[in-house]
Structure formats: C-alpha cells, structure tokens
C-alpha positions in Angstrom: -82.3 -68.3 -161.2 -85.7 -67.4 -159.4 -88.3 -66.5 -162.2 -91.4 -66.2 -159.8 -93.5 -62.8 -160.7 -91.8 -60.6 -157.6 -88.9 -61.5 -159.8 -90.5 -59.2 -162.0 -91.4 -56.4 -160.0 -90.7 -52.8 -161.3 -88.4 -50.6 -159.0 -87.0 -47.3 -160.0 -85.6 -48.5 -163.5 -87.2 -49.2 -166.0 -85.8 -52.7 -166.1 -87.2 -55.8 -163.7 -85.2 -57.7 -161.2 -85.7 -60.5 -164.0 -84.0 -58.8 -166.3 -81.2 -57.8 -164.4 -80.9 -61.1 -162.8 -80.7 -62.8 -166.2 -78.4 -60.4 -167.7 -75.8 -60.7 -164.6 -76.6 -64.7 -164.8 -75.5 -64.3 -168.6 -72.3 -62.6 -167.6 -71.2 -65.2 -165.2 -71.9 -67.2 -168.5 -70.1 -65.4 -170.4 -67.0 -65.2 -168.6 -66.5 -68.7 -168.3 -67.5 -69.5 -171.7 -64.4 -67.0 -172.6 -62.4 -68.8 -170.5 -63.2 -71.9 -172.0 -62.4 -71.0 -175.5 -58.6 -70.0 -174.5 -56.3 -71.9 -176.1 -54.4 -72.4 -172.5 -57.5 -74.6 -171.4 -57.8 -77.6 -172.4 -61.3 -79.6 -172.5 -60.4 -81.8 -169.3 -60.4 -78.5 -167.1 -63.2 -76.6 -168.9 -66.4 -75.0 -166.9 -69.4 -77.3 -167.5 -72.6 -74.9 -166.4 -76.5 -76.4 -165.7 -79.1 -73.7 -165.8 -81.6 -74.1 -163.3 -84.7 -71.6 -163.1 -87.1 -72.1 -160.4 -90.3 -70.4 -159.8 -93.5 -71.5 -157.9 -93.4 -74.5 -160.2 -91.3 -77.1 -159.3 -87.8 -76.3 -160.5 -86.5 -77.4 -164.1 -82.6 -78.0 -164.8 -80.2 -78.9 -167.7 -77.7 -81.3 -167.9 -73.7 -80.0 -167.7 -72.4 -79.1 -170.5 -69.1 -76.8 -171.8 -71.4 -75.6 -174.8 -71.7 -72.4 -172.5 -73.3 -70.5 -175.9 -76.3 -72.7 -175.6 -76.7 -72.1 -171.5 -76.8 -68.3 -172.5 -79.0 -68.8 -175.2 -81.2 -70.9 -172.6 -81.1 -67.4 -170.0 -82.0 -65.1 -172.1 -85.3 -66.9 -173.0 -86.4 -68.1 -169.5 -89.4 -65.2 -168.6 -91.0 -64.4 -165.4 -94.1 -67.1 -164.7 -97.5 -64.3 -165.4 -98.5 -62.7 -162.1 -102.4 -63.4 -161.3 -104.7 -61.8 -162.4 -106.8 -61.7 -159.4 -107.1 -57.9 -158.0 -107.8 -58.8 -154.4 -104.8 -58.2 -152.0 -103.3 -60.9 -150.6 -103.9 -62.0 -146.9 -100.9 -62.4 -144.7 -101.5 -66.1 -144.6 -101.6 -66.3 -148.2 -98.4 -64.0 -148.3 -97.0 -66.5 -145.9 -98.2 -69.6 -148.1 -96.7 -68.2 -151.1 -93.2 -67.2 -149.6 -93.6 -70.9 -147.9 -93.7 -72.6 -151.8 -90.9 -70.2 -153.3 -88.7 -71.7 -150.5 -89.9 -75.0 -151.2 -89.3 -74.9 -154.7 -85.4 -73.1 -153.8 -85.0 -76.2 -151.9 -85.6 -78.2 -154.7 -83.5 -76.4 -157.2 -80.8 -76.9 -154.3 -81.2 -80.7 -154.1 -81.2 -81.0 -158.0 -78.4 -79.2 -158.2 -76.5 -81.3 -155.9 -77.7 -84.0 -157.7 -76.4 -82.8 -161.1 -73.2 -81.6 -159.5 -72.7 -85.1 -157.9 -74.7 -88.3 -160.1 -75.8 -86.4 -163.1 -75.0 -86.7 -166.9 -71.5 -84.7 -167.3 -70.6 -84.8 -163.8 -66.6 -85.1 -163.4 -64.2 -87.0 -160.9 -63.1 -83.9 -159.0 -63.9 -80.8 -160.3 -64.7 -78.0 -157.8 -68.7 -77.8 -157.5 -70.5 -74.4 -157.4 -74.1 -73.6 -157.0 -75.4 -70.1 -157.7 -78.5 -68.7 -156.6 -80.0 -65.3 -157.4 -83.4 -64.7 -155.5 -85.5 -61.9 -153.9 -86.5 -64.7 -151.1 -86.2 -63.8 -147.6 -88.0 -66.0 -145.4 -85.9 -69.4 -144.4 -87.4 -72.5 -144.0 -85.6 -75.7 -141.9 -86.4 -77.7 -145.8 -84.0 -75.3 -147.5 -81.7 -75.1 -144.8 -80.8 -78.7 -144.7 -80.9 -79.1 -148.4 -78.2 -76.3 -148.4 -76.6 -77.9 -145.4 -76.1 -81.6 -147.4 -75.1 -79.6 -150.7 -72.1 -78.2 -149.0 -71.7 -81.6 -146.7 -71.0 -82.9 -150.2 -68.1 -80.4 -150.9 -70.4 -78.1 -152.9 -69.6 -74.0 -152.4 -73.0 -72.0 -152.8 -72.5 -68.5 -154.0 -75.6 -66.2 -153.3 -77.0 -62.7 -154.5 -80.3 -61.6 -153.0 -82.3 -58.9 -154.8 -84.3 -58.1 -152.5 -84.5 -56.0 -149.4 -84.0 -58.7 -147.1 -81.2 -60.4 -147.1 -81.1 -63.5 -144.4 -82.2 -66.4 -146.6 -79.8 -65.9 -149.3 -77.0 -64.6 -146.6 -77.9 -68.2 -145.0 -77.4 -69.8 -147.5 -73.9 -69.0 -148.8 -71.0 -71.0 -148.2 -69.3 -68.1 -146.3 -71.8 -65.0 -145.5 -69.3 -63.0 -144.7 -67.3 -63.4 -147.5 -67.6 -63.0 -151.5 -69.9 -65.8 -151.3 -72.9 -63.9 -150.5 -74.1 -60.6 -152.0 -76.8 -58.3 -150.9 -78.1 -55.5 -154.1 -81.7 -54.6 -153.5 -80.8 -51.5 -155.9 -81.3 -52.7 -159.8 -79.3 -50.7 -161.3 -76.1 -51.7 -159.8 -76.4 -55.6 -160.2 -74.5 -55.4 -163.2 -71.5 -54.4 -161.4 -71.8 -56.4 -158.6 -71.7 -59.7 -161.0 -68.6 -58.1 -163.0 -66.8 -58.0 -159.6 -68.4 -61.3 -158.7 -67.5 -63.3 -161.7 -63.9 -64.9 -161.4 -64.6 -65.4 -157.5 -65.6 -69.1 -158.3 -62.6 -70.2 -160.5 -59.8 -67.8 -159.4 -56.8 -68.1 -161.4 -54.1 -69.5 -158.9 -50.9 -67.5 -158.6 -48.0 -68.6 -160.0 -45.7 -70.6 -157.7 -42.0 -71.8 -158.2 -40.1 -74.3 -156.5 -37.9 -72.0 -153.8 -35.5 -72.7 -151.3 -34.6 -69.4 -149.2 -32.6 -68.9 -146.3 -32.8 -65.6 -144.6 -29.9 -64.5 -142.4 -30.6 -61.5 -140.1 -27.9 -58.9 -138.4 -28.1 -59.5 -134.3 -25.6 -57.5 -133.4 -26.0 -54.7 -130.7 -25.9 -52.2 -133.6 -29.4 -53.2 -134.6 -30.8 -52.1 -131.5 -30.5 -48.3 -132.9 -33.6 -46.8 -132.7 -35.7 -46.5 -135.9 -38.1 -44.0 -134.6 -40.3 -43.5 -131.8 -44.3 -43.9 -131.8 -45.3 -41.6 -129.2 -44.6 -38.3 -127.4 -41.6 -39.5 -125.0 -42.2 -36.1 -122.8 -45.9 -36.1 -122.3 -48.2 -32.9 -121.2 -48.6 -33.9 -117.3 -51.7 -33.6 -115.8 -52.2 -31.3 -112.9 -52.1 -33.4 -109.6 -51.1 -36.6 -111.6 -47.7 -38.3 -112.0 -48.0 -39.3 -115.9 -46.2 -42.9 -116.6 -47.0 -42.3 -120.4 -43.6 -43.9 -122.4 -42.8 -43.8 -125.7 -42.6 -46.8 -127.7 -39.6 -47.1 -129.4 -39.1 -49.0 -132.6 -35.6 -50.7 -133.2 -34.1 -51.9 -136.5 -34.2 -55.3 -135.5 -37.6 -54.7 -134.9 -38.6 -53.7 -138.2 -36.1 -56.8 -139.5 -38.3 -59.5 -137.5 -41.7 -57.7 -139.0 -40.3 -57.9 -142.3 -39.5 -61.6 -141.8 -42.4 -62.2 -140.5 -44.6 -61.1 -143.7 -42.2 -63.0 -145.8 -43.3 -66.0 -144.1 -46.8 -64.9 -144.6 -46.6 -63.9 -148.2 -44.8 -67.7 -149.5 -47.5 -69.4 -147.1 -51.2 -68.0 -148.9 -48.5 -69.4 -152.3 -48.3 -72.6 -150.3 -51.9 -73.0 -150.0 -52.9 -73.0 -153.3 -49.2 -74.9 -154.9 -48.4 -78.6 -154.8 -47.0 -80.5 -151.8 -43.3 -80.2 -154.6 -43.5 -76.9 -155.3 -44.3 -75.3 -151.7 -41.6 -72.6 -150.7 -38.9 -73.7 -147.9 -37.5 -71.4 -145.9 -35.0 -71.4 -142.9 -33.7 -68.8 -140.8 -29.7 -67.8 -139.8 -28.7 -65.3 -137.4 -25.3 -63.6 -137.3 -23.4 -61.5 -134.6 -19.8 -62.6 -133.7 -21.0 -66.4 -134.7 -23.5 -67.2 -137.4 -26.3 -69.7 -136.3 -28.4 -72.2 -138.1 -31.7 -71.3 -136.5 -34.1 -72.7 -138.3 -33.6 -75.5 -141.2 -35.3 -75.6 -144.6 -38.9 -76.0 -144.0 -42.4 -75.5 -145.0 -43.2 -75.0 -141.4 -42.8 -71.8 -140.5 -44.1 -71.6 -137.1 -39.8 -72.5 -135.7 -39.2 -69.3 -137.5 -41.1 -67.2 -135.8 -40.9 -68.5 -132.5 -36.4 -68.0 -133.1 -37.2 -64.2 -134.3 -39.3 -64.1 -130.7 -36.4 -64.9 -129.1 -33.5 -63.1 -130.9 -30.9 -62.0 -128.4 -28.4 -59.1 -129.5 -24.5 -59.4 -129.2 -21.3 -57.8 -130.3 -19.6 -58.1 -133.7 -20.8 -58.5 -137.1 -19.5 -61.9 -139.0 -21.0 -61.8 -142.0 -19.1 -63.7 -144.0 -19.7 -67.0 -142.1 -22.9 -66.0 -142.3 -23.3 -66.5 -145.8 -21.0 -69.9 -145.2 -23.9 -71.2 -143.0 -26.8 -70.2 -145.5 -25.2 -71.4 -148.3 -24.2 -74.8 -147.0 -28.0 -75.1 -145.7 -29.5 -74.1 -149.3 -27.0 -76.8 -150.7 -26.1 -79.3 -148.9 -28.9 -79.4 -146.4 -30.9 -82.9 -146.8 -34.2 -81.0 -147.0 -32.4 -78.7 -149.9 -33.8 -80.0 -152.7 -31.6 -79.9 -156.0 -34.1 -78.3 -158.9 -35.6 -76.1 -156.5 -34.5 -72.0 -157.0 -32.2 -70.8 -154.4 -32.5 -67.5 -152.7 -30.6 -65.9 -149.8 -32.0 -63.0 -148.4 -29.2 -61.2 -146.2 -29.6 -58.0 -143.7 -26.7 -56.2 -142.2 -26.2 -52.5 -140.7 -22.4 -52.7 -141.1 -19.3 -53.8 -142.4 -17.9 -57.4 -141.0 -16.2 -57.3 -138.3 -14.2 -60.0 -138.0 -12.4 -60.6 -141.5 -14.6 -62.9 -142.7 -14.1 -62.9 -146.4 -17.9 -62.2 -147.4 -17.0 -61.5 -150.6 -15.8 -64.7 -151.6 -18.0 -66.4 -149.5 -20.9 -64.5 -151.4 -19.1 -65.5 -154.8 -18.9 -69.3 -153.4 -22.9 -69.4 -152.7 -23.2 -67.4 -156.2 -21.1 -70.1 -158.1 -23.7 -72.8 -156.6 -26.5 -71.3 -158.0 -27.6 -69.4 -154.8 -29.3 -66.0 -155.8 -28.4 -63.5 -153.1 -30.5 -60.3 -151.9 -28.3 -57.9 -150.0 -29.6 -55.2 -147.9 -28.0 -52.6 -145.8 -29.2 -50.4 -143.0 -27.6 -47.5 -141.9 -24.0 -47.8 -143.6 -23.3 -49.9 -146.8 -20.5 -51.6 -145.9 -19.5 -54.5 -148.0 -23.4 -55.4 -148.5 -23.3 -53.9 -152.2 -20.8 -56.3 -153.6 -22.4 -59.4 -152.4 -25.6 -59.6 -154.1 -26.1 -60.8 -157.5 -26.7 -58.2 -159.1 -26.1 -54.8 -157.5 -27.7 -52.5 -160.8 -31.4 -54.4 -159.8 -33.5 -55.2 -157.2 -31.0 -57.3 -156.2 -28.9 -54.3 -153.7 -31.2 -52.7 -151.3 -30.0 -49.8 -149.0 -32.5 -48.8 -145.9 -30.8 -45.8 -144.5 -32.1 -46.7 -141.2 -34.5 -49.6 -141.2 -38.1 -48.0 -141.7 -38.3 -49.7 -145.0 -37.5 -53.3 -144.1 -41.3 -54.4 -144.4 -41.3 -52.8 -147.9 -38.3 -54.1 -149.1 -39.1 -57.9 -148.0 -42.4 -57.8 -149.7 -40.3 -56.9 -153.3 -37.8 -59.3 -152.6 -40.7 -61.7 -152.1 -42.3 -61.3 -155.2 -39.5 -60.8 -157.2 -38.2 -64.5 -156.2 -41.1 -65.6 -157.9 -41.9 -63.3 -160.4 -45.2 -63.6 -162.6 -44.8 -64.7 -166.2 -45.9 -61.0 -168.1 -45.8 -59.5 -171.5 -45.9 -56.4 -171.6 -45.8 -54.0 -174.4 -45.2 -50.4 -174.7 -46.0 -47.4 -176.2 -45.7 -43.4 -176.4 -48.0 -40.6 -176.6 -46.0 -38.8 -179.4 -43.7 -40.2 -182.4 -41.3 -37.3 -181.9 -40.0 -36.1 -178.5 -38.1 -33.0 -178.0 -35.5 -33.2 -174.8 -36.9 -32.1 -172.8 -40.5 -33.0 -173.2 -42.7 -34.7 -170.9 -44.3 -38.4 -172.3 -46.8 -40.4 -171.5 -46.0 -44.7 -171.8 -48.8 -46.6 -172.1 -48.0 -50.2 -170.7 -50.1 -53.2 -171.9 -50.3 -56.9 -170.0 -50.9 -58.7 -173.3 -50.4 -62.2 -171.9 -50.3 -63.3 -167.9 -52.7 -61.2 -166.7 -54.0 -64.6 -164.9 -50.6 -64.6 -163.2 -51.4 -60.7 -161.5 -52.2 -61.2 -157.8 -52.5 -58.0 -155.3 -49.2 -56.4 -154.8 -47.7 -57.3 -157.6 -44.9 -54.7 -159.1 -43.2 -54.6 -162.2 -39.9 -52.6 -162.1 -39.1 -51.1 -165.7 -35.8 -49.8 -166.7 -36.0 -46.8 -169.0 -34.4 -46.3 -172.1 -30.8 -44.3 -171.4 -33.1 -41.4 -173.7 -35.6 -41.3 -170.7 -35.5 -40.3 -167.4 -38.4 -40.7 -164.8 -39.8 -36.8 -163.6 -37.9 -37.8 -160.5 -34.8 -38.6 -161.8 -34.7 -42.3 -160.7 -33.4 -44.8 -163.9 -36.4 -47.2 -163.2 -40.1 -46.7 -161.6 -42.5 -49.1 -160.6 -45.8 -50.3 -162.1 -48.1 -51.1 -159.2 -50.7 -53.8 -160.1 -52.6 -54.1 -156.3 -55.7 -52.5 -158.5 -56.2 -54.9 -161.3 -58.3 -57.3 -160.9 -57.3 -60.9 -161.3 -58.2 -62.5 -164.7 -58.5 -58.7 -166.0 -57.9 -58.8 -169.5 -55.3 -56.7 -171.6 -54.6 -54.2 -168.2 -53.3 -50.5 -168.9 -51.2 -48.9 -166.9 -49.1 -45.7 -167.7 -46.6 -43.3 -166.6 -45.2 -40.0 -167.2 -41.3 -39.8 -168.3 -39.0 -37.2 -169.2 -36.6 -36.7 -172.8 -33.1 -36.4 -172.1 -33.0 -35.5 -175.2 -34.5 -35.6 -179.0 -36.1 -38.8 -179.6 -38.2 -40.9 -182.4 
C-alpha cells in the first residue's frame, strides 16, 4: 500500500486516493477474514495477510498472521507521509528523482514481501503466495522490474491496481496484465467497486468435481446428414458482368452433434484442471450406424476424441442397441473404468433402430450396472424416450432437428456433476387466487462457493403452479452470480392453477 503524499492528492471527490486505497485494501481484508471465520475452513487452509505500506521511506511490513481483525485495524491507521512544505515547484529532475525513490522503495516492499511470503515468521509449506500492490507509480525502473521478476520466479502471483493515470508500471508488474491481475482506476470514486469485483480473484473457490466415467455414443447414420439449417443466402444477388461463386454453408445434424461433443470435452477439461489426478472426468467416444464402434476408450486425454469426431464417416442403418452394449461394457468392464467412479452415457439418435437390436433391454442392462443414461432424440423420438433413466427429468431430451445439441450437452454436462445447493423458497403473497400471478423468491443459503458460470438449477413446481408459459419446470440461470456471492436471490414469476395458501 503506497502512502507517499501523491497518494493523497485530491481529485474530484472529496476523498483522497489514500483513502480509497485503504478502504478497498480493507475490503480485500475483510473478505478473507470472513472467509476465515467459516466453519468449513479449518486453521490449516486459512488466509494469513502481512501489511506492507511503503512511502518514500523505506518500506515497513508485518509478519503473517490469520488474525485478519488486527491487519485491518493496522490499514485504517497507516496515513499519508506530510507533503513539504516547501512552495517552490519542483524541477523535472527533482520530479524525476522523487518518482526514481518511490520505485525504489516499491522494489523494496516487493523483495520484503517475497521474503515474508518465502523465509518469514508464519510462512507455510505450500500455500499459494499473493502480493498486492496499490500505487499511483508510473515510471519503471530495471530495480523493480527484477525484484518483481524473482518474486514471481519464486511462484509468487502479483495482483496490481494503479491509481493513477498511467498505468505501465503497475500493468508491468502484474502476474498477467491482461488478465484480472492488473487493474487500471484513475477515477476515485469507482475503486470501491473495482476491489468488490476484484476480491475472490486470489483464492477462487474451486468448482465442485466428482469422479465420472462417460461414454458418449453418437448417431452416424446417413440420416444425420439432414440439413439443420443453412448460414447464408444459397441464391445470391449476382453482380452485373460477374459470375457469383457465393455458396451457402449448410449446417448438418451431425455437425451440430460433433460441436456439442466437442464443448463437453471442453467443459469436464477447465473441471480437470483444478480436480485431483483421482477425481478427473474420463470420457470415451462410440459411434453407431449399422455397427457400433469403440472409438475412443476411457480417457482423460481428449485430444483421440476429437481427432475420431474429425473423421466421422456416415453410413446406413441405425443399431442402437449394440450401441449401448458397447458403451456399457466400456463404462464397466473397461480396465481404465474405474469402480467408485459415477457412470454416465450420453446417447444421440435421429431414429428408431434399425436392426432389432433390443435397446431397451440393453438400456435396462447398462441401467442395472449403475450406468446413468442421457437420451436424446433428433428429428423423430423413436425408442430414445424409454431408454434413459429417467424420462420425467433432464434425463430425455428431444431436439426436433438438431439446432439445440450445443445447448442440450452443456445441461447434460453440468447436471452429471451437479453443485451441492440449498436453496429455499418463498412467495410474494400468503393467499393466492387461481389464477393469480406470483412472485418466488429463491435463496442459495449454502453452496454458493459451488456456483460456477453456467450453472442452472431446474425447479419442478408444485402440481398448484404452473410457469406463465405452461412448462411444469423452469430454469434458474446462475451465469450472473458471482462466485463466493453470498446468500444469491433469484426469482421467478408463476402462475395459480388454482386457490392456494
């Protein structure tokens, strides 16, 4: 925390950049100190926080400690060193000089950080390090750079928020300028915000993860060549004296089936990242025309997947039965299958079998094993409603011709590995005429950690209540709460069959 006297320069508030910068340094604080006072933490994973203030002095800093109160206590009195009294305006070499010992002394503050972070008192075997520096310093020096250069050498991230109007020091300095590691807000009045937004960037609550095997088996029969819909004019306006070669691109529904696949793969591998080696999701691949085929086994290497959708060929007949023979055996009896892992088939079809294959008893074979099946038709239903688990949830999917694959992979995604919510509800009124339009509010009261971007929660009404479209369920989107947000509110408006208390 810079506390030299530009650091307490008026703008066009009535507070200083000190003052700002202390009360957004308290917030950060504040949060962690919150966090730290759950009973889900426990004191080997606590925050430990140093305060470091550095000014044209040579920089002073604390030891780590988990008593965040007394850190805050500790922000709220550091103060501005006293500007000079000394009238005369400044040359630019003295300008230049003073700029020079404000880096100096950021430099230092740097260096004891990474000493405190590293060798000091309270230092731990492998917790992840974080510096944070909030300056209105601009000009770099090479002393700086390299002391910001051997803090993150030594595994440290360095978040940065410049107040001032130039921005290339502190953008320098962070671990990732182009990322939520740096922050630029010359304006005051909107640092407060800017540190509310910042403030669980440097302990993010990891998403939950479960142990998942999944096989997906796609439809490559010929039917899945039908045309989903075109993305351009396929008769274009020709040009005078010009032959026009313009084409339209047409979009198949096996198309759409290998994009969906492919952002399954991408959604379970950002889980992967952050999960145990144990708990990664494995997924393989089966395709099915006349024949099913084991494309790809049960991996946590992806890439075979999507070089086998690449080169997906389209043939006659739909077995989809064997289909589900294939998967099932691979989630089972596959030596990569692993036994306490959750099993998962995803299955996508735009007819009925075509060659007497018995998928409903190989669907109830996989189902007695434990395999969890997602069935999804395109075009025509076929048998694909009675195979999944269950066909009254998000289980049974119908596409009527393939536009909504993406869509429909992304909720199957998430809902194989749902997050662990409470959720509690409430209505606007005590008595509700049929008739009547209400408002439910909808409260995350525990697992709001778990929330990640995309996240839905699929509520089935009362038999009272219908939605004001008519559907039994509707859908809670939480891609706008922020992660770690506590006690999120969410509502929606529903409709009295009839009289209700």
């Amino acid at each position: 925390l810079e506390s030299t006297n530009s650091a307490d320069e008026h703008q066009a508030t009535d507070l200083t950049r000190m003052a700002y910068a202390k009360a957004a340094a308290a917030k950060v604080a504040t949060y962690f100190r919150d966090r730290n006072a759950s009973d889900k933490i426990d004191d080997p994973t606590q925050t430990k926080i140093a305060l470091s203030v550095f000014s044209s002095q040579d920089p002073q800093i604390d030891t780590l400690t988990s008593d965040i109160s007394s850190v805050i206590t500790k922000i709220g009195t550091a103060a501005a060193e006293q500007p000079t009294t000394d009238t005369t305006p400044a040359t630019d070499s003295e300008n230049d000089e003073a700029t020079q010992v404000v880096n100096d002394r950021i430099a230092g503050a740097i260096a004891q950080a990474r000493t405190t972070l590293t060798d000091g008192a309270g230092k731990r075997a492998k917790p992840r390090k974080v510096i944070v520096i909030i300056s209105d310093s601009k000009d770099s020096t090479d002393r700086v750079m390299n002391q910001a250069k051997e803090a993150k050498q030594a595994g440290i991230e360095i978040y940065t928020i410049s107040l001032g109007q130039s921005q290339d020091l502190m953008k320098s300095l962070a671990s990732n300028p182009d990322t939520t590691y740096f922050r630029h807000q010359p304006k005051l009045e909107k640092l407060d915000s800017l540190l509310s937004s910042m403030q669980v960037q440097p302990c993010p609550v990891k998403p939950v993860v479960c142990k998942l095997d999944m096989v997906v088996a796609l439809d490559t029969s010929a039917s899945m060549n039908k045309t989903v819909r075109k993305t351009a004019n396929s008769s274009p306006t020709p040009t005078p004296g010009e032959t026009s070669e313009e084409k339209a691109a047409v979009v198949k529904r096996i198309d759409k089936a290998k994009e969906a696949t492919k952002g399954l793969l991408s959604y379970f591998e950002d889980k992967n990242k952050i999960a145990d080696s144990s708990l990664q999701t494995q997924i393989g691949l089966t395709t099915f025309a006349a024949k099913a085929k084991k494309e790809t086994i049960l991996s946590t290497d992806y890439e075979p997947i999507r070089t086998s959708l690449d080169g997906i060929k389209l043939t006659k007949d739909t077995n989809i039965g064997q289909a589900i023979q294939v998967s099932h055996t691979e989630l089972i009896m596959n030596s990569k299958a692993r036994p306490d892992a959750k099993k998962v088939l995803v299955i996508v079809s735009d007819g009925n079998d075509s060659v007497n294959s018995q998928p409903v008893k190989m669907a109830n074979a996989a189902k007695k094993d434990g395999v969890e099946i997602y069935s999804i038709a395109v075009g025509t239903e076929g048998v694909m409603p009675k195979l999944n688990s269950n066909p009254d949830s998000t289980y049974y999917y119908y596409d009527k011709n393939g536009d909504t694959l993406v869509d429909i992979f992304q909720d199957i995604a998430i809902n194989a590995c749902p997050a662990d919510l409470t959720v509690t509800a409430s209505a606007d009124k005590k008595v509700v005429r049929a008739g009547q339009t209400v408002t439910l509010s909808y409260v995350i009261t525990n697992g709001s950690e778990n929330v990640v971007r995309g996240v839905r929660l699929s509520q089935k009404l009362p038999d009272s209540f219908t939605t004001l479209d008519g559907k039994d369920t509707f859908t809670l989107d939480f891609g706008t709460i922020q992660k770690g947000a506590t006690t999120p509110h969410l509502t929606a408006q529903v409709k009295a069959k009839e009289d209700v208390l």
